[in-house]
LODO-125315 format. One record per residue (C-alpha): x, y, z; residue in three letters. Coordinates in pm, whole numbers, always signed. Example, Ala and Ser with C-alpha at 12.3 -4.5 7.8 and 13.67 -1.06 7.14 Angstrom:
// residues 2
<X:+1230 | Y:-450 | Z:+780 | residuo:Ala>
<X:+1367 | Y:-106 | Z:+714 | residuo:Ser>
END
This chain:
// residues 155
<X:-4007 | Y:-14284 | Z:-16192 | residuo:Unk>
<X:-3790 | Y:-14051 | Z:-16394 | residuo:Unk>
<X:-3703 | Y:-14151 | Z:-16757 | residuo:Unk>
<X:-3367 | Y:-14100 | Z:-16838 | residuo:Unk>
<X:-3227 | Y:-14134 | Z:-17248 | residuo:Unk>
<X:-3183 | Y:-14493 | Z:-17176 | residuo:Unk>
<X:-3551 | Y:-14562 | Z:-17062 | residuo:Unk>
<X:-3641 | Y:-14336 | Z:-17334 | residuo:Unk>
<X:-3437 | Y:-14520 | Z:-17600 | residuo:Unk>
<X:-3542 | Y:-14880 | Z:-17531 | residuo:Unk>
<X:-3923 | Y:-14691 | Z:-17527 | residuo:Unk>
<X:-3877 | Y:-14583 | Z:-17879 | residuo:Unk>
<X:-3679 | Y:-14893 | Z:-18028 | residuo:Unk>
<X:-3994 | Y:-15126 | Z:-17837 | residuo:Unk>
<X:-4250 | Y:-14912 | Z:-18021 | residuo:Unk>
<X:-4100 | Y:-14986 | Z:-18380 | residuo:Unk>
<X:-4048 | Y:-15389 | Z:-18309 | residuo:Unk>
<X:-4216 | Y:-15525 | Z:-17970 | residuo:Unk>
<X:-4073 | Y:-15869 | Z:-18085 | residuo:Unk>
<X:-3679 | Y:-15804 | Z:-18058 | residuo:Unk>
<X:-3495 | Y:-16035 | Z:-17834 | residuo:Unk>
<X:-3342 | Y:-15871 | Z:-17530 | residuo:Unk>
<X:-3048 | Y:-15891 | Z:-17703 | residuo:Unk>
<X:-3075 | Y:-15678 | Z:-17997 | residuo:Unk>
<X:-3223 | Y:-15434 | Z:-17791 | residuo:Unk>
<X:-2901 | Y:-15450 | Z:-17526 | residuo:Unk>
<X:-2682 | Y:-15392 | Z:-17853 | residuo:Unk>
<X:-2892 | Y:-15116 | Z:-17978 | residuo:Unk>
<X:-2934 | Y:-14882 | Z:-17669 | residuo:Unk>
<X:-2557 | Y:-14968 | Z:-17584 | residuo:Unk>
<X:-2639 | Y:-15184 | Z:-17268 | residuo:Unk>
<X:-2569 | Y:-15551 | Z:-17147 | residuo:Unk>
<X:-2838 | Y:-15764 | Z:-17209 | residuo:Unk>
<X:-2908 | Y:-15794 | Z:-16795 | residuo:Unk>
<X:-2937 | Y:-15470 | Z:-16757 | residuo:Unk>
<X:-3181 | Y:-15408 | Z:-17043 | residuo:Unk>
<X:-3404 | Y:-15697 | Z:-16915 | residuo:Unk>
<X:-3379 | Y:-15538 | Z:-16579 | residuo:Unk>
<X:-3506 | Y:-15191 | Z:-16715 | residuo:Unk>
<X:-3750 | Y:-15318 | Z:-16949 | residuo:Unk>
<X:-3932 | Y:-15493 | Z:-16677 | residuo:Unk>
<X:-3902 | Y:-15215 | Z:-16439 | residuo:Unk>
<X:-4073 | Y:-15020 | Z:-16718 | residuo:Unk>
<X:-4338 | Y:-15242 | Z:-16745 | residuo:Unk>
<X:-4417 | Y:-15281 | Z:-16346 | residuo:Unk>
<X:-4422 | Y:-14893 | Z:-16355 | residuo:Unk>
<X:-4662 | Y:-14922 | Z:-16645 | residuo:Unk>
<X:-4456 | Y:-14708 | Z:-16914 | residuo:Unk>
<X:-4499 | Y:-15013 | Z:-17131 | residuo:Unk>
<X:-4875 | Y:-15144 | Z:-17107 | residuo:Unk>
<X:-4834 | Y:-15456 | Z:-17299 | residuo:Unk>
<X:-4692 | Y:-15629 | Z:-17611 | residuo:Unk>
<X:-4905 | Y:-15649 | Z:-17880 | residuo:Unk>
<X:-4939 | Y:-15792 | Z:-18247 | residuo:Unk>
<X:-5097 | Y:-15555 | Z:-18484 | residuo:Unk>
<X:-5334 | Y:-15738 | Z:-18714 | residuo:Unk>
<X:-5455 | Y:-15639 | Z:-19092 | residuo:Unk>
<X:-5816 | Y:-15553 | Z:-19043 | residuo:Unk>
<X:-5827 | Y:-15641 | Z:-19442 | residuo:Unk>
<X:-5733 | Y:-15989 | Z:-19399 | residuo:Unk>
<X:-5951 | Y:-16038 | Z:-19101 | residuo:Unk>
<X:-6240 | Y:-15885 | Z:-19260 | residuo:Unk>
<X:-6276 | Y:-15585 | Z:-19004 | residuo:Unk>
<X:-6266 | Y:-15350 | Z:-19305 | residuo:Unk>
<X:-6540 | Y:-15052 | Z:-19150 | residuo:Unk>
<X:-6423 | Y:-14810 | Z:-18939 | residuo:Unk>
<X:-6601 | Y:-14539 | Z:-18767 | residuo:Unk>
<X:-6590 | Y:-14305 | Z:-18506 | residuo:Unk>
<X:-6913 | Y:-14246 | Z:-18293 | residuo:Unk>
<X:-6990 | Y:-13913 | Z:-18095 | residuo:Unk>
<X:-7214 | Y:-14043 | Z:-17797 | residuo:Unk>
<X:-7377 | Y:-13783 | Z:-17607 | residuo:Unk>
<X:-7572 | Y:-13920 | Z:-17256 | residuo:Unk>
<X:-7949 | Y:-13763 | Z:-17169 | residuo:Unk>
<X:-7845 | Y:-13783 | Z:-16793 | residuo:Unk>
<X:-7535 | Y:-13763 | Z:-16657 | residuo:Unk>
<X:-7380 | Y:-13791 | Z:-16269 | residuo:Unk>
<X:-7110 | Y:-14040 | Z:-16143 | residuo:Unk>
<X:-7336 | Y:-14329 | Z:-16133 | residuo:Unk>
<X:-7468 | Y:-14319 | Z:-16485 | residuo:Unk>
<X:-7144 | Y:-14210 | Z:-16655 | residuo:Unk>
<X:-6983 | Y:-14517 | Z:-16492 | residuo:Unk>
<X:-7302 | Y:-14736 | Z:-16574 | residuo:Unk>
<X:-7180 | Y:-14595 | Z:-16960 | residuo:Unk>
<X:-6852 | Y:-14715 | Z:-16917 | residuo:Unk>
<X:-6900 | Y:-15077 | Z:-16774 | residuo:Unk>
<X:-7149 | Y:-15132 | Z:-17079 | residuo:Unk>
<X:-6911 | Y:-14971 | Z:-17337 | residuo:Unk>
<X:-6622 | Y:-15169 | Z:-17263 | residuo:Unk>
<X:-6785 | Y:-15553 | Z:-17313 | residuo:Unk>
<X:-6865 | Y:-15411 | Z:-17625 | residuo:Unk>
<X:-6617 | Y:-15581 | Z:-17853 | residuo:Unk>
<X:-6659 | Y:-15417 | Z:-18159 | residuo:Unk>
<X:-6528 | Y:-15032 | Z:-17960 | residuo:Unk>
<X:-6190 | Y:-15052 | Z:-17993 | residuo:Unk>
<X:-6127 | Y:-14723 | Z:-17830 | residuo:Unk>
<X:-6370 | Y:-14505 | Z:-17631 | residuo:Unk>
<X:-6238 | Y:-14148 | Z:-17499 | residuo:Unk>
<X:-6456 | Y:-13876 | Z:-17293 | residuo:Unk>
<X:-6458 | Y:-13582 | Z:-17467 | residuo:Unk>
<X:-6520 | Y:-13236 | Z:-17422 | residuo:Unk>
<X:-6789 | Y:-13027 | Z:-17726 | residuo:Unk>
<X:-7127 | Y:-13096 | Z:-17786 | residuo:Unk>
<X:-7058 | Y:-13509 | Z:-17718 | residuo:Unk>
<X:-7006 | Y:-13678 | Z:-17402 | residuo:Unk>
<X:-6789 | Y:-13961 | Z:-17556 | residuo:Unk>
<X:-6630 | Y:-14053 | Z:-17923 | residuo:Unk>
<X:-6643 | Y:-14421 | Z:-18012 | residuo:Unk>
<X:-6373 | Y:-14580 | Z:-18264 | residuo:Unk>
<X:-6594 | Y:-14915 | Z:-18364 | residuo:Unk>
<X:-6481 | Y:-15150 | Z:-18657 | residuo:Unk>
<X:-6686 | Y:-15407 | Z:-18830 | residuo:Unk>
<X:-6700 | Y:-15596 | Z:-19103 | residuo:Unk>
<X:-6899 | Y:-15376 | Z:-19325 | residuo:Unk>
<X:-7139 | Y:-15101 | Z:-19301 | residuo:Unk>
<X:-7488 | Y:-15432 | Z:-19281 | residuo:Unk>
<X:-7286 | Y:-15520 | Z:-18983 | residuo:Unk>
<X:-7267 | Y:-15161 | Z:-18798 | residuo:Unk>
<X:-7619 | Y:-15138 | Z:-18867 | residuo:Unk>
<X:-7647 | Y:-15425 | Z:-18703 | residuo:Unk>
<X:-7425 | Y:-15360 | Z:-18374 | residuo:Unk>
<X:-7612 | Y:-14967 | Z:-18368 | residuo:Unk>
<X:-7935 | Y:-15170 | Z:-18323 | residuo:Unk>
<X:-7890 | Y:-15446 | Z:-18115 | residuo:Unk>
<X:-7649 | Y:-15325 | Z:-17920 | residuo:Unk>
<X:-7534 | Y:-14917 | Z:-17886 | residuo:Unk>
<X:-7874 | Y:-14796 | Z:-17895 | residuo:Unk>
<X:-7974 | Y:-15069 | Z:-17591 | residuo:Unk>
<X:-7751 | Y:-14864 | Z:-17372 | residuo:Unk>
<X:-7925 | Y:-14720 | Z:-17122 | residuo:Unk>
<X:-7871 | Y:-14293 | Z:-17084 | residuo:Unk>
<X:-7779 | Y:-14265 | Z:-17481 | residuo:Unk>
<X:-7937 | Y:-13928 | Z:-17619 | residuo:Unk>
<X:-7777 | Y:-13883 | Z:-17918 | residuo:Unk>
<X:-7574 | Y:-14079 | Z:-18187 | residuo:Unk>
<X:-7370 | Y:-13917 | Z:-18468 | residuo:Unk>
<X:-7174 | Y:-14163 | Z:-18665 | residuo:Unk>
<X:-6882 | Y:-14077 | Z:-18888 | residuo:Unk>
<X:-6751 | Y:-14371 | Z:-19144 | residuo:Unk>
<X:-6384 | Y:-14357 | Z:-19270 | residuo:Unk>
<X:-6342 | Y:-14360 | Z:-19601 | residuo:Unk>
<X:-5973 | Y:-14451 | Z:-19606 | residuo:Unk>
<X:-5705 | Y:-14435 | Z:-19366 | residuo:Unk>
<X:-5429 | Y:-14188 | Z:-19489 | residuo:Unk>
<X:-5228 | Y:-14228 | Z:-19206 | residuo:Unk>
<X:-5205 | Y:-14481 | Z:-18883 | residuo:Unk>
<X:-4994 | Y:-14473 | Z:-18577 | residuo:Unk>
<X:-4953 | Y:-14665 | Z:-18292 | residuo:Unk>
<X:-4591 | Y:-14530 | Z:-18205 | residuo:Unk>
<X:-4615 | Y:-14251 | Z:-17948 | residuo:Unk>
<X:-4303 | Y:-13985 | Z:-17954 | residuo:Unk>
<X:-4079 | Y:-13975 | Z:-17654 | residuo:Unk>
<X:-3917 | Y:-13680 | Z:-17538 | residuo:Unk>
<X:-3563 | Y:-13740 | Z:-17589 | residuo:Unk>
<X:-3432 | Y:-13400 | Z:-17462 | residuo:Unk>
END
């Protein structure tokens, strides 16, 4: 499927307020509100728009330690990266995990409550997964900037 400004509009206003009624968004890309809903699901079936999400205040939730975790595997092959990934992904604290290329197979992005509690989860359960070789963990200090809003092309 080829995005045209439209598609690419409603992509942009979605990323700044998931929650607008079909509505607003018909006014604000210039559209009847039929034909919005019609694109907007077609962009979802396509998978341009994964899902609709609230984004949560880790503060207020008490998620307030972030890190990032280079993994690098002893052994690698098919069978054991995708061993990695099954094990990774129940994991609840890893919000994101990427393959990567350098001197580390994989970078975590974990969050828990404090650093007691990453102790914790590094014990009992990253370091019980089977192939890990090396750990490096890096703790955020502060956040100077976060994004979840990802540019479209609107040329």
């Amino acid at each position: 499927m080829q995005l045209d400004n439209i598609d690419k509009q409603i992509l942009e206003v979605l990323q700044d307020d998931g929650r607008l009624t079909n509505r607003d968004l018909a006014v604000m890309v210039n559209l009847s509100p039929p034909t919005t809903l019609e694109r907007v699901k077609k962009l979802e079936s396509k998978g341009f728009i994964k899902k609709f999400v609230a984004i949560v205040d880790s503060a207020k939730v008490d998620a307030n330690c972030f890190l990032y975790v280079e993994v690098t595997l002893a052994r690698h092959g098919k069978d054991r990266l995708q061993r990695f990934t099954d094990e990774i992904i129940l994991l609840d604290e890893v919000l994101e995990c990427h393959r990567i290329t350098g001197g580390a197979d994989f970078l975590l992005k974990v969050v828990t409550k404090n650093i007691s509690a990453y102790e914790e989860f590094l014990i009992h359960k990253l370091t019980e997964l089977q192939d890990i070789h090396h750990l490096k963990t890096l703790v955020v200090l502060s956040t100077l900037k976060q994004e979840t809003k990802i540019p479209i092309n609107n040329s």
